[in-house]
N, C-alpha and C positions, 0 to 999 in steps of 0.2 A: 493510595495508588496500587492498580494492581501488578502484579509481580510476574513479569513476561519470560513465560517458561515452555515454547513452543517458539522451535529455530525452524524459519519454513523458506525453502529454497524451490526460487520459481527458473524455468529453463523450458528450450523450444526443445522438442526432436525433432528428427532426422526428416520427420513427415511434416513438419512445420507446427506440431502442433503444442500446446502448453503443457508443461510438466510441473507437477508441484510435489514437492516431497519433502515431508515432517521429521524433526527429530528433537529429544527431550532435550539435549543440551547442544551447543557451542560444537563437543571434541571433535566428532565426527567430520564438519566446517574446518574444524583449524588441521586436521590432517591432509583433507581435497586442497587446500586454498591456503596459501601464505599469509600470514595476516601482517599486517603494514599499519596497523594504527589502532587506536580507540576514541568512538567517537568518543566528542568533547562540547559535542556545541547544537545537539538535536533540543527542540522544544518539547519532544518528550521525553524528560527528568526520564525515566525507566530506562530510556537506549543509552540515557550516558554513559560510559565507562563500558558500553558492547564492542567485540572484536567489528574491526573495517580489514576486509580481506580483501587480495588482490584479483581482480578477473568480475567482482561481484560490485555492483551495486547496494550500499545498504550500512547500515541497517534503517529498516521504515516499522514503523508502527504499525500492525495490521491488527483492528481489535482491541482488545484489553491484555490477553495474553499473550499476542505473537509477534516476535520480530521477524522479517520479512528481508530478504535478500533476492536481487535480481541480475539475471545477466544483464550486460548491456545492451544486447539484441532486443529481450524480453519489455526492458525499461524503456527502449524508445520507442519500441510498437506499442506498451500502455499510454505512454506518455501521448503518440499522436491519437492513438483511440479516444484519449480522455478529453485533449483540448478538440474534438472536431464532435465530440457527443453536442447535441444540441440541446440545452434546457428545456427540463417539462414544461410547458405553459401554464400555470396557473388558471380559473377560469375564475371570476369574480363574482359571488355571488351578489343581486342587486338589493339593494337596503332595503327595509320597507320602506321610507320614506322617497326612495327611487320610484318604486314599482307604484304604490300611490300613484306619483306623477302620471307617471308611465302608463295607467290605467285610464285618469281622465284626460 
């Protein structure tokens, strides 16, 4: 497993627009943001035992190396972006034994 060393903090500005901002560790997090927990219970084994802070969403997996924190403004505008994206359609290439058919 890789070892998630990249704290990345997503937020709107003032113009509506996304803000994302890196840092090497946690302290930074735990001085802006009260921490209220550790997860305990994410399916990626690497977030267990990460700070859960008050005001944020998170921690999420993004990648191999970064944990991912989101306002909640941030998380529900992804969250509806993400359920209203419409799948790519696949296009099916035809067998040869289709196309045979299909020829005579």
């Amino acid at each position: 497993m890789a070892k998630k060393d990249t704290f990345r903090v997503v937020t709107r500005g003032s113009d509506g627009s996304i803000l994302i901002r890196d840092y090497p560790n946690c302290d930074p997090l735990s001085k802006m943001h009260m921490q209220i927990g550790t997860d305990d219970c994410s399916t990626d084994l690497d977030l267990r035992g990460m700070p859960v802070f008050r005001g944020l969403i998170g921690p999420m997996p993004e990648g191999k190396t970064i944990v991912r924190y989101e306002t909640p403004e941030v998380f529900e505008a992804m969250t509806k972006e993400w359920t209203h994206a419409k799948p790519r359609r696949r296009t099916r290439r035809p067998s040869v034994k289709n196309a045979e058919a299909a020829a005579t």
